[in-house]
C-alpha positions in Angstrom: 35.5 26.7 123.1 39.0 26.1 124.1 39.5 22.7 126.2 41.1 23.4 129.7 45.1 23.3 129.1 45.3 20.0 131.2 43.4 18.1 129.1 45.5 19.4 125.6 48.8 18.2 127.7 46.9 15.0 128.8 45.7 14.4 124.9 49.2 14.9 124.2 50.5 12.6 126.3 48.2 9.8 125.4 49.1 10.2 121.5 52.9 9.7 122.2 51.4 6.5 124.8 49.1 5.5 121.8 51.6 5.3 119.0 53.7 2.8 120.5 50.9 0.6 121.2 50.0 1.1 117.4 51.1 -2.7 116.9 48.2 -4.5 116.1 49.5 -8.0 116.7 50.8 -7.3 120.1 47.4 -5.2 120.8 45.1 -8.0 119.7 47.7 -10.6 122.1 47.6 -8.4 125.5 43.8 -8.3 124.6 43.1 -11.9 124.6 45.9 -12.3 127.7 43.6 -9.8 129.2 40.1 -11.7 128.7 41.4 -14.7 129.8 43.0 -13.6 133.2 39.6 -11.8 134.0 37.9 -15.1 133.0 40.4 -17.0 135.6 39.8 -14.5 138.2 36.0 -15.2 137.6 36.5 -18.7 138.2 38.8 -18.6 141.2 41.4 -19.8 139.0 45.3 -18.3 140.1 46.8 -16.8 137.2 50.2 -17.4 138.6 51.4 -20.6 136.7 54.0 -21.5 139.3 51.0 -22.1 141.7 48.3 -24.7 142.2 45.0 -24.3 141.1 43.0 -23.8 144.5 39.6 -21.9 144.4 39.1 -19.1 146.0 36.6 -16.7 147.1 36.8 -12.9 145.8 36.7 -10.6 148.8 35.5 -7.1 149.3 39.3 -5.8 149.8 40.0 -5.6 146.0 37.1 -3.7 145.4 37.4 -1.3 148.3 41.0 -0.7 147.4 40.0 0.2 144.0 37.5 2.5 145.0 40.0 4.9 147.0 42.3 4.5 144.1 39.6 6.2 142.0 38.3 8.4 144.6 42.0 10.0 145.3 42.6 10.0 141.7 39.5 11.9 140.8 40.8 14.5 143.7 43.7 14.6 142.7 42.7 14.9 139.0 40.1 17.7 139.3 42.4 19.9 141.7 44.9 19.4 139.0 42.4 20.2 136.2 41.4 23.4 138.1 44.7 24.5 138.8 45.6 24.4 135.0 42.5 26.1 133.9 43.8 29.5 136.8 46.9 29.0 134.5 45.4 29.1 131.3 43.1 32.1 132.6 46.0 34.2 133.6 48.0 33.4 130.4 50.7 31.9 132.2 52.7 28.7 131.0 52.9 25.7 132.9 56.8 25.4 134.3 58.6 21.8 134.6 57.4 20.9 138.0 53.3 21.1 136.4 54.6 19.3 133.0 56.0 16.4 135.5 53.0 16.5 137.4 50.8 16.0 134.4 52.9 12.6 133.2 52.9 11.6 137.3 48.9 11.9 136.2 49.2 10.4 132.6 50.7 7.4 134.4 48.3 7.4 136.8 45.5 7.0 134.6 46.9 4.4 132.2 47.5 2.6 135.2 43.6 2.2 135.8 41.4 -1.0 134.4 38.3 -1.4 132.7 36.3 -1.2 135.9 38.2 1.5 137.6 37.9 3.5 134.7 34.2 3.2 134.8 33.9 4.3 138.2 36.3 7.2 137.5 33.6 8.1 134.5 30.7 7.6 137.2 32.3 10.0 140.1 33.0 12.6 137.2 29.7 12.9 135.9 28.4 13.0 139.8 30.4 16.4 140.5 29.3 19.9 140.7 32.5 21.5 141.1 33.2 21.7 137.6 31.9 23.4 134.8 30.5 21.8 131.7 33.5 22.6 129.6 35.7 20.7 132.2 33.6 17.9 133.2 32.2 17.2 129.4 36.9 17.1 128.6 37.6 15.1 131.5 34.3 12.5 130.8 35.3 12.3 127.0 38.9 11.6 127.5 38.2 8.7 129.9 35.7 7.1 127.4 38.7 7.3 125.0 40.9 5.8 127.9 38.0 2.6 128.3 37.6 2.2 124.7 41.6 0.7 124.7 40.4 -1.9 127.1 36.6 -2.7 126.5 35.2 -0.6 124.3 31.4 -1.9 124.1 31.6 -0.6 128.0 33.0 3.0 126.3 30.1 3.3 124.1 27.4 2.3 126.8 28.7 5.1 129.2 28.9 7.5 125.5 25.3 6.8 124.9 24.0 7.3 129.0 26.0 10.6 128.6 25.6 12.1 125.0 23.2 14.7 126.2 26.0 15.6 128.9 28.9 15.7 126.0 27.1 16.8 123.7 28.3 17.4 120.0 32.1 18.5 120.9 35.0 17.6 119.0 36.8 16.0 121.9 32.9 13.8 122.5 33.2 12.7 118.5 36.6 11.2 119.1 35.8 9.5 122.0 32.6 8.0 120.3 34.8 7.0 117.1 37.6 5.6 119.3 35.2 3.2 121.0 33.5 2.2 118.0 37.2 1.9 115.9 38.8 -0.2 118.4 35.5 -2.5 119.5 35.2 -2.8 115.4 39.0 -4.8 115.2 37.7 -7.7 117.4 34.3 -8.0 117.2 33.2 -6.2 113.9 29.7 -7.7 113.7 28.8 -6.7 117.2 30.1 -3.1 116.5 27.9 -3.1 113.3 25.0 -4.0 115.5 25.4 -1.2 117.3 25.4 1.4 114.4 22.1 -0.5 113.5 20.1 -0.2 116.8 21.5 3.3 117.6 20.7 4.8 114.2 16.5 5.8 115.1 17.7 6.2 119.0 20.5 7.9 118.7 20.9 9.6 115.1 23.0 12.5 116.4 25.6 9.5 117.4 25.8 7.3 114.0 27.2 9.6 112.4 29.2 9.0 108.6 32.2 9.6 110.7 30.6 7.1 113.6 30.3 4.4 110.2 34.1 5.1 108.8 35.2 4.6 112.3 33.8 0.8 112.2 34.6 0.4 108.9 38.3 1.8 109.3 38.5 -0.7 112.5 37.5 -4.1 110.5 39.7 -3.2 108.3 42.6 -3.6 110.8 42.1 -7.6 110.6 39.5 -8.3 107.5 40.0 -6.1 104.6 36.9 -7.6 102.4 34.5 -7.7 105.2 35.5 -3.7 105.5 34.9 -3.0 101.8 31.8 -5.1 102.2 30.6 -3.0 105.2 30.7 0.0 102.7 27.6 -0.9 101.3 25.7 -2.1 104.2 26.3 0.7 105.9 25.7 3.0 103.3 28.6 5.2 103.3 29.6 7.3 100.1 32.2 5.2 98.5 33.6 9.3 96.2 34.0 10.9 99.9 37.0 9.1 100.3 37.9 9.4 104.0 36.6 5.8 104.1 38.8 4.2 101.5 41.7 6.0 102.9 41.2 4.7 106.5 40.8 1.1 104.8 44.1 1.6 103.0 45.8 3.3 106.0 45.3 -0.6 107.7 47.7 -2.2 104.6 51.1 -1.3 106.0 53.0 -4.5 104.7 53.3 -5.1 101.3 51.8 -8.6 101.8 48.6 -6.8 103.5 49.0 -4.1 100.1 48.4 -7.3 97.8 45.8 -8.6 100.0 43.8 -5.1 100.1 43.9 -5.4 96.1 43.1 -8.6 96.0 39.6 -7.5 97.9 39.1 -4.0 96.5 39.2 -6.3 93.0 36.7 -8.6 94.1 34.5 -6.5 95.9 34.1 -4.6 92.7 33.9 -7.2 90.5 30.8 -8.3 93.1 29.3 -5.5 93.0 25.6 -5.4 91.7 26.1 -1.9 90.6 28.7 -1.9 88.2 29.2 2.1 88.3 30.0 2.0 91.9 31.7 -1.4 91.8 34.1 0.8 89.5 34.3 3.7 91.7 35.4 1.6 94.5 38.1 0.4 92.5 39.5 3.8 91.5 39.5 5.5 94.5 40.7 2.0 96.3 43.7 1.9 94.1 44.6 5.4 94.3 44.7 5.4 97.8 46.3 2.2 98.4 49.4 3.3 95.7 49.8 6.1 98.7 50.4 3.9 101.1 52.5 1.6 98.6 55.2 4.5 98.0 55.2 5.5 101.7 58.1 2.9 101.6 60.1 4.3 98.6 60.6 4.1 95.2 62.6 0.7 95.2 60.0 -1.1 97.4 57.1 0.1 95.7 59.0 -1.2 92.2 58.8 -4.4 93.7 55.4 -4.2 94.8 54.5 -3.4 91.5 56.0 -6.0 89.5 53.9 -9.3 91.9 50.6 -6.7 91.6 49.9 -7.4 87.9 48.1 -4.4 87.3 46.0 -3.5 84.6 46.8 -0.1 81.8 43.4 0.7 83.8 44.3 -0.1 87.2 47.6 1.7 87.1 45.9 4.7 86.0 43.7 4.8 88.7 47.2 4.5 91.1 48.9 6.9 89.7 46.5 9.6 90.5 47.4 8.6 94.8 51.2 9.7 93.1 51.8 12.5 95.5 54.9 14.6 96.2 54.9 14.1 100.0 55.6 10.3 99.2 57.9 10.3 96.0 60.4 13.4 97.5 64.1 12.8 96.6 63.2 9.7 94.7 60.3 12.0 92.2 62.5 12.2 89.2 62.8 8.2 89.4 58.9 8.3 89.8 58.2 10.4 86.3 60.7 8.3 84.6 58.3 5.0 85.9 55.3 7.4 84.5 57.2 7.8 81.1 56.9 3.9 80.7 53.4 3.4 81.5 50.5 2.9 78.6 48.3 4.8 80.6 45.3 7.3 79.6 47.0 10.5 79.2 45.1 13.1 81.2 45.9 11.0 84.3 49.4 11.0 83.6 49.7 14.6 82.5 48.0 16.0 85.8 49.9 13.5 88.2 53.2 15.1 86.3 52.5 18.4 87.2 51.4 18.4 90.5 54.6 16.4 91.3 56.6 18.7 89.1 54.9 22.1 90.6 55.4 21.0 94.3 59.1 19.3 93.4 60.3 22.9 91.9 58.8 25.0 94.7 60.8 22.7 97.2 63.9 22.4 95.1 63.7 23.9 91.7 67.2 23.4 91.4 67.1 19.2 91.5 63.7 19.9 89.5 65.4 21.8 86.7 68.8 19.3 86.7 66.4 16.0 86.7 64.2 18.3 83.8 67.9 18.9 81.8 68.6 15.7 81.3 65.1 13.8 80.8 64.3 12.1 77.5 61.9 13.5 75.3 58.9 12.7 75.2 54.6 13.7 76.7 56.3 13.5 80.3 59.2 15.7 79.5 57.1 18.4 77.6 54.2 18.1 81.0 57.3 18.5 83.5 58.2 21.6 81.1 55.3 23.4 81.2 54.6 23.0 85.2 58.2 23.5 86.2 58.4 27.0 83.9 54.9 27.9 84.9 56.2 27.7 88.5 59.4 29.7 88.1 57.7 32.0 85.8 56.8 34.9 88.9 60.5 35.0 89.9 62.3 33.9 87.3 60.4 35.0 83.7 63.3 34.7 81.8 64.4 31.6 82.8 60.8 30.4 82.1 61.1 31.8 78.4 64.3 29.5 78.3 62.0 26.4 79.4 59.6 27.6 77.1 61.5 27.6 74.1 62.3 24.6 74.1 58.6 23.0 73.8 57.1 22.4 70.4 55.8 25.6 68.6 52.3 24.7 69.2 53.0 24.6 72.7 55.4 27.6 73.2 53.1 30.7 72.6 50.5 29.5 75.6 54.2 29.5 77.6 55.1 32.7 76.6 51.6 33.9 77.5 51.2 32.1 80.9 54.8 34.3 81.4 53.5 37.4 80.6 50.5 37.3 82.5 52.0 36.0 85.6 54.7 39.0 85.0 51.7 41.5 84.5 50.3 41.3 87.5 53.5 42.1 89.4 55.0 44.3 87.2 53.2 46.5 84.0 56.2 48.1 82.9 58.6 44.7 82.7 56.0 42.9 81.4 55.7 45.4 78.4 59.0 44.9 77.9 59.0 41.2 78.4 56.6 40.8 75.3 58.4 43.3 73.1 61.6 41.3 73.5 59.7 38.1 72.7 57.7 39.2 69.6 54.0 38.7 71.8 51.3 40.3 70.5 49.6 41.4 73.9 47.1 43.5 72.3 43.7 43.1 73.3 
């Protein structure tokens, strides 16, 4: 089902909001500022500096002003929510005055605390004048909203309300928020959780629920996240762990430090086969992240990693178009210098050769003019003529020609069967011109 339209502008608003607070030192500092103001506040303590430290005793005002903060943004929220949903109903789209009064709302909800945004999640789950599909949005997206400021609260209101939210895309992401974010500062009590929750609650610890603590230990302890792997019993080969892990090494000091563990870790490891799978897909992932910041950092990189012939054939298999771009000739000349097992090699070419000439086959075929000879050059051949070969056949039979003879009749073939299928009568003609004996 299709969340109300107020919540997809809402979830919209929160990623832009999110993405500047992606910092992790700053997070971790407002965090701690946080915990001790509350803990001064307890005390009696001012948490003016510029004023003496005089006890005092906490009043009901605070609390009754938060409560008609909450109660008139919960009005206001709902009426809002409702009035989107008409809109979404009647196909309309919403105009500039209901985009400004969604941020005017975003704001207004980022504003709240930890304990206003608890009552906000009570009062919702109290109303009847929303349907399920409404309330179980609106609840979900204020458990992801607690989860920034005190996530083990997030995952008590997830677990009193998981019949309520049921097993919902938007519910999943608010569980693996919580868990992801409680994970950064206090790992071991997130782990405790997965533990006591797993006969209770199975529907909850999900594999995703696991990589979501995993992925959030990694953000300040990369070898107590690769250890949590095996305790928790995730499936090193499905990768979306290992890539979560590697998506926390952003610095190329934090790159050596995630190798450093994904080395030890497997070298630990009582089962040597998936001691060695760790590894491989550990390195292939993190030489993705490596050569997010070019060609000429990674180099760097590279030269104070010491890899291994093995190790840097495991990398080069995380060698991905996406990353490598303008820079990808400079990347398969790298390849071209590596004594690494062949196969790995030969398929990284190609798929950075296929998905370089289908951007710009005219860079591809330049870099592929000029490139010495050698395994590389004849790989990059036979994937960049292969790739031209539906709209360009005889261009391809140029590339093709110039392979070794072993090597040129599969060309030719691959050309005339690609040709074939678009186009009988050319394709006849195509293998009379080039002596093929088609003939079946």
């Amino acid at each position: 089902m299709k969340l109300p339209l107020i919540l997809t502008l809402i979830i919209v608003a929160a990623g832009s909001f999110w993405g500047v607070q992606e910092n992790r030192k700053l997070t971790t500092l407002r965090e701690k500022h946080r915990l001790v103001l509350k803990e001064a506040v307890a005390l009696g303590v001012s948490a003016d500096a510029s004023k003496p430290i005089v006890p005092t005793k906490i009043t009901k005002r605070p609390r009754e002003d938060a409560e008609l903060k909450v109660k008139g943004f919960t009005e206001r929220l709902v009426a809002f929510a409702k009035e989107m949903k008409e809109m979404q109903t009647s196909g309309k789209q919403p105009d500039e005055t209901a985009r400004k009064r969604m941020m005017e709302m975003m704001d207004d909800m980022l504003s709240l605390n930890s304990e206003e945004l608890k009552a906000l999640i009570a009062t919702l789950k109290g109303r009847q004048d929303m349907d399920d599909e409404m309330k179980k949005g609106m609840i979900s997206f204020s458990i992801i909203m607690l989860a920034q400021q005190n996530p083990e609260a997030a995952l008590a209101f997830f677990t009193e309300s998981s019949e309520l939210l049921g097993d919902e895309p938007m519910s999943k992401h608010a569980l693996t928020a919580a868990l992801s974010q409680w994970a950064q500062d206090q790992p071991l009590a997130a782990l405790e959780w997965i533990k006591k929750n797993a006969e209770k609650h199975p529907d909850l610890v999900t594999k995703e629920a696991k990589a979501a603590v995993i992925a959030g230990a990694a953000r300040n302890d990369f070898a107590l996240a690769l250890q949590l792997i095996g305790e928790l019993k995730v499936p090193v080969d499905e990768g979306m762990v290992i890539s979560q892990i590697t998506r926390a090494a952003t610095t190329p000091e934090q790159q050596s430090e995630l190798l450093k563990a994904l080395r030890k870790q497997a070298g630990n490891s009582t089962d040597k086969k998936e001691g060695e799978k760790l590894l491989t897909m550990g390195l292939r992932n993190l030489f993705g992240q490596v050569t997010e910041s070019g060609h000429d950092k990674s180099m760097d990189w590279l030269k104070s990693a010491n890899l291994s012939a093995a190790e840097t054939g495991d990398m080069v298999q995380g060698l991905i178009y996406n990353r490598t771009k303008a820079d990808t000739g400079k990347w398969l000349e790298w390849l071209s210098s590596q004594p690494i097992d062949g196969k790995k090699s030969e398929n990284t070419t190609r798929n950075l050769v296929r998905q370089w000439t289908d951007t710009d086959y005219k860079a591809a075929g330049e870099w592929l003019a000029q490139a010495p000879a050698g395994p590389i050059k004849e790989t990059a051949t036979i994937s960049y003529l292969e790739t031209i070969a539906p709209y360009e056949p005889e261009v391809a039979a140029q590339w093709a020609d110039t392979l070794p003879a072993a090597k040129q009749k599969d060309a030719m073939n691959h050309i005339y069967q690609n040709l074939k299928n678009k186009d009988q009568p050319a394709a006849e003609a195509f293998a009379t011109k080039h002596g093929l004996d088609v003939r079946k």
